[in-house]
N, C-alpha and C positions, 0 to 999 in steps of 0.2 A: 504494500500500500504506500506506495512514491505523493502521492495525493490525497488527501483527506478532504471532501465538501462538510461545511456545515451551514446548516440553512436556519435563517431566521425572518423575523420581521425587518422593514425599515425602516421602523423610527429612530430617532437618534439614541433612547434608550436602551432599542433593542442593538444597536449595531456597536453600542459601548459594550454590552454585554456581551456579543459575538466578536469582538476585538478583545476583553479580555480572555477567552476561552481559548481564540486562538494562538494568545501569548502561554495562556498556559501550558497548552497542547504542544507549541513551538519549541518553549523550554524543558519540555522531558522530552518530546521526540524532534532533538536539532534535524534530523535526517527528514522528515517528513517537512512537502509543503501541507500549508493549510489554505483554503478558496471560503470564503464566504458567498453563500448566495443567498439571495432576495428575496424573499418569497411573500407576496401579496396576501392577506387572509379576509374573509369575511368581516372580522371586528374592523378591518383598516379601511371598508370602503364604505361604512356608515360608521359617520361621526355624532351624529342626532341621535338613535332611538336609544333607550335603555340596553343595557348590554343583555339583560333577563328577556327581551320583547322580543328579540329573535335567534336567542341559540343561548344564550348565556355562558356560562366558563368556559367552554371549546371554542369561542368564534374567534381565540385566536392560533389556535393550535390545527386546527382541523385541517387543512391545507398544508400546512409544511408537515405532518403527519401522512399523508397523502404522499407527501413525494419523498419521502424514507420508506413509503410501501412500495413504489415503484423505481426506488433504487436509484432516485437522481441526487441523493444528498447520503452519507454517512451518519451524521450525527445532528440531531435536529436542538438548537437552541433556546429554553422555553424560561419566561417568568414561571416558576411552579404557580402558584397562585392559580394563571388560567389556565392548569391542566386540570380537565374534567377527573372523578373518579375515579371512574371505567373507560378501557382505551383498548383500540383491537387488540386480539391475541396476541399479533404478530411484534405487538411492540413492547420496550416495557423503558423503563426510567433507569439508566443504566451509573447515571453519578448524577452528583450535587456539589457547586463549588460552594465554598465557604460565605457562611450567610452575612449578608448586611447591616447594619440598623436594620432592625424591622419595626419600630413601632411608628405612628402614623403622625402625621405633626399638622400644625396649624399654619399656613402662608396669609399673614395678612396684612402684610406692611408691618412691620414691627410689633403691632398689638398683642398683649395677651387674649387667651378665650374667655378669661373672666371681664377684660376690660373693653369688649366690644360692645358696641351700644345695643341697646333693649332692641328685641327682633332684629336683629344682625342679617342679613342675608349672608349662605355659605352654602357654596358649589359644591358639590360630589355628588359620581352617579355611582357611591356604593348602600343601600341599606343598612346593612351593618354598621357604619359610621353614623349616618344619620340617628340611628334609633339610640345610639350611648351617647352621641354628642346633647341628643336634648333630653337625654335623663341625667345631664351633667346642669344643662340651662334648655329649659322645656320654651322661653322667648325665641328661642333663633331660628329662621325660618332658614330649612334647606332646600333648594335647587338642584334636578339632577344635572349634571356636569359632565362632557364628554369631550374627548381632543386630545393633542399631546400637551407635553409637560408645559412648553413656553407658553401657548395659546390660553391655558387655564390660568395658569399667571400673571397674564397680562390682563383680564378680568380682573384684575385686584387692583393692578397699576392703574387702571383707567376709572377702576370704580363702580363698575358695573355690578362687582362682587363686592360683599366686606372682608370676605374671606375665603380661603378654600381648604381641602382635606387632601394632605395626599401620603402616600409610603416614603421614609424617609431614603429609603433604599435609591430609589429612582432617582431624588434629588443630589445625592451625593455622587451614583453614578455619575451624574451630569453635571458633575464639578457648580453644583449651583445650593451648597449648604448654605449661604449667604441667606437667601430665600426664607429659611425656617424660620416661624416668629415662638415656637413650642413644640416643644416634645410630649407628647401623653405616654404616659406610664402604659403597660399592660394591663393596670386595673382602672384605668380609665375608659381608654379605647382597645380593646385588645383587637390585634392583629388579625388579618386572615390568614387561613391554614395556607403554611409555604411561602407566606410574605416575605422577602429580602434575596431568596434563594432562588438561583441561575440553577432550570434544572437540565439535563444532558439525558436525551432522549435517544433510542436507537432498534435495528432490529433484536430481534434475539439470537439472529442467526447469523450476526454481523460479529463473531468474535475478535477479530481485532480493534473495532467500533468503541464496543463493549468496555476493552479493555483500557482506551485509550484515555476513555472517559471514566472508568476507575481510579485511573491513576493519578487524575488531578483533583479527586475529588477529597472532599473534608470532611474527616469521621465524624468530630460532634454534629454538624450542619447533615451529614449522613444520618446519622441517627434522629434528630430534629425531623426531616423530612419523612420518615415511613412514621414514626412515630404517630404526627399533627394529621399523614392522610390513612392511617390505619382508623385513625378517631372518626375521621369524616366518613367513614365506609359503615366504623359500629354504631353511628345514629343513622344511618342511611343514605349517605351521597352528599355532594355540595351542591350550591347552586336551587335548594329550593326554598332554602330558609336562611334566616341571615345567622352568621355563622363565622364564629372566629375559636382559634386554637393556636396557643405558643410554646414549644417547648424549651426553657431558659436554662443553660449550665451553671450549677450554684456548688462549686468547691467538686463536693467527687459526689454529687447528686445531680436533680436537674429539678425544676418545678415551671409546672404545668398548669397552666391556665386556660382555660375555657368558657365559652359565648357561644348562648345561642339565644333567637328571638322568636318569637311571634306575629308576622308579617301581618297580620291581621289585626288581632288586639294590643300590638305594640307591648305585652310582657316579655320581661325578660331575665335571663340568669344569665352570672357568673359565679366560677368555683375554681380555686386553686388547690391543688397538689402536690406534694412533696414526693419523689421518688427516687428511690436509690439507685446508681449506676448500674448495679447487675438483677436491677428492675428491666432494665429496659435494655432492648440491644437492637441492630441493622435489622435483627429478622423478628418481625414484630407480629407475627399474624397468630404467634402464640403465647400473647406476652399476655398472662394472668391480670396482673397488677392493673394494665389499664383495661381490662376488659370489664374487673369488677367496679373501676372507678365509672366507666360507660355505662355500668349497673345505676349506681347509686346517681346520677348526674343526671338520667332519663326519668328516673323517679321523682327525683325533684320538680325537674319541668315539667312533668303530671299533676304534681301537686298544684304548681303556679298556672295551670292552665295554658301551660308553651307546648304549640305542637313542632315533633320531633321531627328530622327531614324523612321520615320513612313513611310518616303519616301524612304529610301534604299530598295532594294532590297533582303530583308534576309540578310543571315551577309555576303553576297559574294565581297561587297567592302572591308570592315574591314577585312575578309579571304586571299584576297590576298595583305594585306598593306607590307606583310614582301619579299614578290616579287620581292620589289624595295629596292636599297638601300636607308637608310637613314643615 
């Protein structure tokens, strides 16, 4: 393998993302080229609709997934975040590079979120953000929000917006930390599942693919990653309910955090957990400890009247959340 393709989107955050991957891939295999290619997707050629209104977490995978099935790219370059669930046989998640900031921050011209004015207008087109930012401040009124990183910002510069929400990951990719007026904590806004983390996608039957993409990858951000979507699997899927998971390394443990809402009646829980490193490992599909915490977790959201993503009804509750004002 004299050449390696890896295919991505082309925004500028995806091609920061496909440019470090390639340096990293470059520096363990000097001998190998590496080719970036381009690859157009559904989420890139609507900027307007809610991302939930026509495909939601796959619209932007679904296409460069496509042409790793037909063998025009190697190694496919993904935001974990929008990789769905479940994804054909033929593929699977083969590395994860070392995870970002992930927690979510406030853009708003220097202002804090407590010191924005009563009913604040703030852009983001995620629910999950929405529903914690106004159980933080129930005044603010959110807008849903779609584009890339400069065009949502530049909303705030002109004033259109008072503020906006976004992953601190992206911004720092994009050499644009300046931007951040706040950090929220994990018990604030907790993350979505896979937030910060470039994931490295391939055949299964691409063993040198596979392996390439092993070898740049970061164990804790490794274990992070099956962990946060093994969770998403034990309530039932992403993408139908709003829905956040972080797994944080704490000394020689890690603690785990979790969000999930109610797209309907706007209830919601959070619950953290403490677990021990030989709690938890890469291969998670028989990992006791969170299986019993996904016990006690869905109980709870029974008790508050939060339905779980197995009991929605496809994504048509989270489909029409943008319906109503928030």
């Amino acid at each position: 393998m004299g050449t390696i393709k890896i295919g991505t989107r082309g925004s500028a955050l995806a091609l920061a993302q496909a440019n470090l991957t390639r340096e990293l891939i470059q520096k363990a295999n000097p001998e190998l080229s590496v080719e970036i290619c381009i690859i157009k997707t559904s989420g890139d050629k609507d900027h307007v609709r809610s991302l939930v209104s026509f495909g939601g977490q796959g619209v932007f995978v679904k296409e460069i997934e496509e042409a790793l099935m037909e063998k025009k790219i190697d190694i496919a370059v993904h935001s974990l975040k929008d990789v769905p669930d479940s994804m054909d046989d033929r593929l699977e998640l083969s590395g994860f590079l070392k995870r970002e900031i992930p927690n979510d921050v406030l853009v708003s011209g220097g202002k804090k979120f407590a010191d924005l004015k009563p009913g604040a207008t703030i852009g983001t087109g995620s629910p999950r953000r929405v529903l914690q930012l106004k159980a933080i401040r129930p005044d603010v009124h959110c807008v849903n929000l779609r584009g890339n990183l400069p065009s949502r910002i530049e909303k705030v510069k002109t004033g259109e917006l008072d503020a906006i929400l976004l992953g601190a990951a992206g911004l720092n990719r994009l050499n644009l930390p300046s931007e951040i007026s706040e950090v929220f904590t994990v018990d604030q806004v907790t993350p979505a599942i896979g937030q910060g983390i470039i994931a490295l996608q391939s055949l299964k039957e691409n063993a040198p693919a596979k392996e390439i993409a092993q070898a740049i990858s970061h164990r804790e951000t490794v274990i992070a990653a099956r962990v946060e979507r093994h969770w998403m699997n034990l309530l039932g899927g992403g993408c139908r309910v709003p829905m956040g998971a972080i797994l944080s390394p704490e000394g020689n443990a890690f603690l785990f955090t979790a969000f999930l809402a109610d797209p309907q009646n706007g209830h919601s829980l959070r619950m953290t957990k403490r677990f021990l490193a030989e709690e938890l490992s890469e291969e998670v599909q028989a990992c006791a400890a969170l299986d019993a915490f996904a016990k006690t977790f869905s109980e709870a959201c029974h008790a508050q009247n939060i339905m779980l993503p197995s009991e929605a009804p496809g994504t048509e509750a989270i489909a029409s959340f943008w319906n109503r004002e928030h």
